[in-house]
MISE-407008 format. One record per residue: residue number from 0; residue in one letter; chain; x, y, z of N, C-alpha, C in turn. Coordinates in steps of 0.2 Angstrom, whole numbers, plus 2048, in hexadecimal, padded with zeros to 3 digits. Each point is the difference from the previous one (the first is absolute). Layout:
N
[pt NUM A A [X Y Z] [X Y Z] [X Y Z]]
...
This chain:
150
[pt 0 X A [4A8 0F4 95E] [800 7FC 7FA] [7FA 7FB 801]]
[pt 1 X A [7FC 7FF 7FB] [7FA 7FB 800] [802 7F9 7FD]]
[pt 2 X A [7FF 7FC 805] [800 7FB 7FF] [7FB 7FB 7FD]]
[pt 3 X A [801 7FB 7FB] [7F9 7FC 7FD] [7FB 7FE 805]]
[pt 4 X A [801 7FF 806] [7F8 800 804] [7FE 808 7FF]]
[pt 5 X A [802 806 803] [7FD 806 7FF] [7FE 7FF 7F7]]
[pt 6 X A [804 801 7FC] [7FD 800 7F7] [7F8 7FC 801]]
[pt 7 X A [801 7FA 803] [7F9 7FD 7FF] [7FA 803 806]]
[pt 8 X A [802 803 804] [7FC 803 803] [7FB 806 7FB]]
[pt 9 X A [807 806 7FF] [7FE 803 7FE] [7FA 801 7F8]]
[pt 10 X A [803 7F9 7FE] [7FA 7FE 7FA] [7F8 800 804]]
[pt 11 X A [801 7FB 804] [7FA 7FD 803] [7FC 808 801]]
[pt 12 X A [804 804 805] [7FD 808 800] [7FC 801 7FA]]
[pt 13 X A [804 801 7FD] [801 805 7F9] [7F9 7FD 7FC]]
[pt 14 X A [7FE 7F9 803] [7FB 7FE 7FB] [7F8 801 803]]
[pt 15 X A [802 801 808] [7FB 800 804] [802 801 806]]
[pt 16 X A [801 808 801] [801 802 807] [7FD 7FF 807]]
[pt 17 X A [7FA 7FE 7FE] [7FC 7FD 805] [801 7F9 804]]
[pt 18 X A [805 7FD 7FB] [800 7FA 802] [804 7FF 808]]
[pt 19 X A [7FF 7FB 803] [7FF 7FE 80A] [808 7FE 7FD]]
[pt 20 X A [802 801 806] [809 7FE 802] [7FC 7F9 7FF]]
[pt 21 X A [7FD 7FC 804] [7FF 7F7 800] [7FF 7FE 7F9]]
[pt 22 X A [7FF 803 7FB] [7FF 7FE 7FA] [807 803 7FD]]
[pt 23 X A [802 806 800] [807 7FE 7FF] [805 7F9 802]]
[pt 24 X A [800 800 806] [802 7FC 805] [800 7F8 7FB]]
[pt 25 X A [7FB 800 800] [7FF 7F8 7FC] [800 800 7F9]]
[pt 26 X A [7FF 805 7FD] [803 800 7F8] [809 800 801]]
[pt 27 X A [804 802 805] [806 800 7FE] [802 7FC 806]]
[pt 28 X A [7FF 7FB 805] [802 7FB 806] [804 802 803]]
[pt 29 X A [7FD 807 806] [803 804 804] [7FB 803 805]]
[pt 30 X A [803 800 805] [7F9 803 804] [7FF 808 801]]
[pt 31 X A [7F8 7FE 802] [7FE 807 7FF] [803 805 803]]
[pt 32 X A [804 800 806] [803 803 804] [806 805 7FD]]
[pt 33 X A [805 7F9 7FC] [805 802 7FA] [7FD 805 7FC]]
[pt 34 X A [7FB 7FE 7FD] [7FB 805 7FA] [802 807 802]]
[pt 35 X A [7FD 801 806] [7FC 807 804] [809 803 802]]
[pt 36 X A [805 7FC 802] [806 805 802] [803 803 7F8]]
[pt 37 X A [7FE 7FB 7FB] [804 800 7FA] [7FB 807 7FD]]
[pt 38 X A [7F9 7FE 7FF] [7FD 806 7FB] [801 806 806]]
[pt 39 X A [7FF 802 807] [803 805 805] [807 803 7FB]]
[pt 40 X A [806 7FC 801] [804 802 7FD] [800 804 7F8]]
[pt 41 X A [7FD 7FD 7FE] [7FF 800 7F9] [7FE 808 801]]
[pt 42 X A [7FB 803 804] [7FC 806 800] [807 804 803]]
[pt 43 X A [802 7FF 808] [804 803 802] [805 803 7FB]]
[pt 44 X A [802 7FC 7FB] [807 800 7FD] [7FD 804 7FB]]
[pt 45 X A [7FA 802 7FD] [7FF 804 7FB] [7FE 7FD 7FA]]
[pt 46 X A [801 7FA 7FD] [7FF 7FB 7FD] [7F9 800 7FD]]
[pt 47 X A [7FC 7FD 806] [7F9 802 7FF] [7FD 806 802]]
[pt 48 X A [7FD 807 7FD] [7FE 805 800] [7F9 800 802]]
[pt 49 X A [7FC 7FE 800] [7FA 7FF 802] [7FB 7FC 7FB]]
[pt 50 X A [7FA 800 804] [7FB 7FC 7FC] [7FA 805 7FD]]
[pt 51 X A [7FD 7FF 7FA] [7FC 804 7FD] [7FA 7FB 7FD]]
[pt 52 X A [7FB 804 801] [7FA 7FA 7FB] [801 803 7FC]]
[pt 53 X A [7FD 7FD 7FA] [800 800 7FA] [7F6 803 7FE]]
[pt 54 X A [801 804 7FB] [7F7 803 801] [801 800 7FA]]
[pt 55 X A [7F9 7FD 7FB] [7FE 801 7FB] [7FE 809 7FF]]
[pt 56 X A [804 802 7FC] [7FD 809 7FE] [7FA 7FF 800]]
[pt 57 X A [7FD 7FD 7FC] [7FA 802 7FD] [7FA 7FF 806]]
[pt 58 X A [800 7FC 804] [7FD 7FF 806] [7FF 808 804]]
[pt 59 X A [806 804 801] [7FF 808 801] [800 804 7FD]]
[pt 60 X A [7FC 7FF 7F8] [7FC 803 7FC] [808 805 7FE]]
[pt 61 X A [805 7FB 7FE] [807 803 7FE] [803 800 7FA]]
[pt 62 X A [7FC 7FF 7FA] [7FF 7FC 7FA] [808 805 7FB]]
[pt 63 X A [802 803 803] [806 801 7FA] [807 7FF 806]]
[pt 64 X A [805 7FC 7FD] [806 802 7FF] [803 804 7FD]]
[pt 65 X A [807 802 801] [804 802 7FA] [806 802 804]]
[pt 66 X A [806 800 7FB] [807 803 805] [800 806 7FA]]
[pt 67 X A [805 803 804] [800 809 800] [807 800 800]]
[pt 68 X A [803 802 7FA] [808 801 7FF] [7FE 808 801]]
[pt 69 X A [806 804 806] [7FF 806 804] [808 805 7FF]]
[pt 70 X A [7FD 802 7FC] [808 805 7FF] [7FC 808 806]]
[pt 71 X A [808 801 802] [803 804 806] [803 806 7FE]]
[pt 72 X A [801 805 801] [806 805 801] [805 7FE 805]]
[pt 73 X A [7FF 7FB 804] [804 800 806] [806 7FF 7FE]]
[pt 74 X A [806 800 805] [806 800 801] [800 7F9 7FE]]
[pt 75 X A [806 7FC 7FE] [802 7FA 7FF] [7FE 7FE 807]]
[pt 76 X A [7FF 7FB 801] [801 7FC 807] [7FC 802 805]]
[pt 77 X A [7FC 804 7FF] [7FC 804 803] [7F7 7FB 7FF]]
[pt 78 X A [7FE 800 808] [7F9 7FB 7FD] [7FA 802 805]]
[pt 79 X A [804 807 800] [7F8 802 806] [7F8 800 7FC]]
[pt 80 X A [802 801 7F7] [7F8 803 800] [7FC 7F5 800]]
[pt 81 X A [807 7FD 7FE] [7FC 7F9 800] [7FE 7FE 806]]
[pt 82 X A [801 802 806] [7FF 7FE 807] [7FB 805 800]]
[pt 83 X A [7FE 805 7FE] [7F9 803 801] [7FA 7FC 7FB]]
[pt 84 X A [801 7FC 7FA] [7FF 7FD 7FD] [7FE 7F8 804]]
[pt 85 X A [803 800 802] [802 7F9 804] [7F9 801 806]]
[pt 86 X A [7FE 804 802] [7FD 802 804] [7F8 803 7FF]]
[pt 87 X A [7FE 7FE 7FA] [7FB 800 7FC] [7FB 7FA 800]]
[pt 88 X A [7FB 800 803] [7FA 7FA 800] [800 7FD 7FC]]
[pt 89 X A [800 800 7F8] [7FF 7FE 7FA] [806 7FC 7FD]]
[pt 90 X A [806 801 803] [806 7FE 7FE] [803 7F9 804]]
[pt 91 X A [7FF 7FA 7FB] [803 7FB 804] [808 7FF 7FF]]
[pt 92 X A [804 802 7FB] [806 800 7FF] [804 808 800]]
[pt 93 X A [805 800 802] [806 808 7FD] [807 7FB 7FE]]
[pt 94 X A [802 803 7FC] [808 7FD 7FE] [804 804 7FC]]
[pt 95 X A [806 801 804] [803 807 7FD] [804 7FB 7FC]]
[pt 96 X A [801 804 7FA] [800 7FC 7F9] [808 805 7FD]]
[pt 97 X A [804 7FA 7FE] [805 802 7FA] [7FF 7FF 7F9]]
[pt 98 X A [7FB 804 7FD] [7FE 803 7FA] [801 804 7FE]]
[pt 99 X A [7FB 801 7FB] [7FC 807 7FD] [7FC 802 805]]
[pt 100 X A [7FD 800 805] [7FC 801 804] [802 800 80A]]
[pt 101 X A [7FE 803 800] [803 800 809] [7FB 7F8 804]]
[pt 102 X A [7FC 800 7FF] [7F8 7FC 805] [7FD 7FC 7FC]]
[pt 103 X A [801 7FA 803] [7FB 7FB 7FB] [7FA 7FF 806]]
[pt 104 X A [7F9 803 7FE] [7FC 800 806] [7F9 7FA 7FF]]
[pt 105 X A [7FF 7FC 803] [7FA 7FB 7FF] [7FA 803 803]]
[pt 106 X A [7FA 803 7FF] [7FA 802 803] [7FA 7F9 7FE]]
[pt 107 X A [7FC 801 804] [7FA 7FF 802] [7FB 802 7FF]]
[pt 108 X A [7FC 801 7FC] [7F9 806 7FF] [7F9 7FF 7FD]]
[pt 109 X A [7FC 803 803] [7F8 7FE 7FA] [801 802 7FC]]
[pt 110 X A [802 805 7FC] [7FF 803 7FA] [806 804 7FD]]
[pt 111 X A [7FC 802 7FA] [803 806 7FD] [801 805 803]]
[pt 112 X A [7FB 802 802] [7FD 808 803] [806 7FE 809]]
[pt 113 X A [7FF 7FB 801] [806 800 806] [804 7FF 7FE]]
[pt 114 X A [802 7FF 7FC] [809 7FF 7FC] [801 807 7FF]]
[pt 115 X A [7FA 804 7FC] [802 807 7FE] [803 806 808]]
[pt 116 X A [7FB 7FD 805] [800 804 806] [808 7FE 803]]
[pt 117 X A [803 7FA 7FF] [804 7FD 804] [807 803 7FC]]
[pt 118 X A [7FE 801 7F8] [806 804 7FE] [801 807 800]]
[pt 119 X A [7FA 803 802] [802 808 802] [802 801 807]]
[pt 120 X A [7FF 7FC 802] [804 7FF 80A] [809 7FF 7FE]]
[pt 121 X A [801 7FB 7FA] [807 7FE 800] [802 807 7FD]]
[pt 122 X A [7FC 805 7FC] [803 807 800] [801 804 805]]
[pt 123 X A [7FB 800 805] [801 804 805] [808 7FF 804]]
[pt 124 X A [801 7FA 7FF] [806 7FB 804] [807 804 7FD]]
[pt 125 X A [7FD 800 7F8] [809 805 7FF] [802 7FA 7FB]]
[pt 126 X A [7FA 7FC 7FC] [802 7FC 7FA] [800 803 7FB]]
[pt 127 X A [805 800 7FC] [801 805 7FB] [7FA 7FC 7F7]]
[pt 128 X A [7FF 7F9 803] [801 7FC 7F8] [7FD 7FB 803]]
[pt 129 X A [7FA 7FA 7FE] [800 7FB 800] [7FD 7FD 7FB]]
[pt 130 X A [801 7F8 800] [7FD 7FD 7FB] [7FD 7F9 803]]
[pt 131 X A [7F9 800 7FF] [7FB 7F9 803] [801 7FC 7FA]]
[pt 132 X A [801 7FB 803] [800 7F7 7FE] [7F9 7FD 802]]
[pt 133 X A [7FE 800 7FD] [7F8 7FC 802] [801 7F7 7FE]]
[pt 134 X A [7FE 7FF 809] [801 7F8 7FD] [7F8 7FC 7FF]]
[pt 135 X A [802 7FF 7FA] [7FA 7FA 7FF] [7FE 7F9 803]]
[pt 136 X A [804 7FE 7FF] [7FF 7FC 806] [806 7FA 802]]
[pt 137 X A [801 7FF 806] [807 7FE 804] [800 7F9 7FE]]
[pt 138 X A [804 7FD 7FD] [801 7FB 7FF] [802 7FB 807]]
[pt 139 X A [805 804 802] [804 7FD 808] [7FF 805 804]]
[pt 140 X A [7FF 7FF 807] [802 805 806] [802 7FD 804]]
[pt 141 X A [804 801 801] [802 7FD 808] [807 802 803]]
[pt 142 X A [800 800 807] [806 802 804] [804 7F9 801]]
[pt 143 X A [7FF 7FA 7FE] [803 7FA 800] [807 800 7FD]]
[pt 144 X A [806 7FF 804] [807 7FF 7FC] [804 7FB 800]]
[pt 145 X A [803 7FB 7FF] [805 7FC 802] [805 802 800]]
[pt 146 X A [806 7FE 805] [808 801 800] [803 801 7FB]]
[pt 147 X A [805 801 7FF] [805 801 7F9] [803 7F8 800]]
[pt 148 X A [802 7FC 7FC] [805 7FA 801] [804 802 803]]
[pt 149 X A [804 7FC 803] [807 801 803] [805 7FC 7FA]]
């Protein structure tokens, strides 16, 4: 169970992973030592999953988004072609989906002509049907989330 010093930890994270236990430390009057067994814990417990930097796409000449709703033959509950999916360079998301569609898949790409190349791969996979969502452009991104109320 998290406790309100962990919740404000966790913000602090969430805003800037890079930030030194001693800054945490003195944003919340607790010592750095406390910090470091607390976020230790936080890791161990699964809590916190890792740390990721954040990369402007267009900086790796990445200029298209889009998600990809991914229909299957597969078996109900079956998600082997999405973990082959899952396991695609281009793919930053998979999410086996209760819809009309099996995969809601987020890629990364320069182009059309890579978008085209990336969709005949998802045929080789055993995707029976998809449909691209071209995003224009993001309003919000981010992995940042706050607790539920109690």
């Amino acid at each position: 169970m998290l406790d309100q010093t962990d919740l404000k930890i966790l913000r602090l994270l969430q805003k800037n992973a890079r930030i030194p236990n001693v800054e945490i430390a003195r944003k919340l009057k607790i010592t750095p030592s406390a910090i470091h067994k607390r976020i230790r814990r936080l890791e161990e417990e699964k809590v916190i999953l890792g740390y990721e930097t954040k990369v402007d796409p267009s900086a790796l000449e990445l200029g298209m988004e889009c998600y990809i709703k991914v229909h299957t033959d597969e078996k109900p509950g079956t998600v082997e072609i999405g973990k082959m999916i899952a396991a695609m360079p281009e793919v930053q998301e998979v999410h086996f989906m209760a819809a009309d569609f099996y995969y809601l898949v987020k890629v990364c790409e320069k182009d059309s002509k890579s978008h085209a190349k990336f969709i005949r791969k998802l045929g080789e996979l055993g995707v029976r049907d998809c449909y691209t969502l071209l995003i224009l452009e993001s309003l919000k991104n981010t992995f940042r989330m706050e607790a539920a109320e109690k």
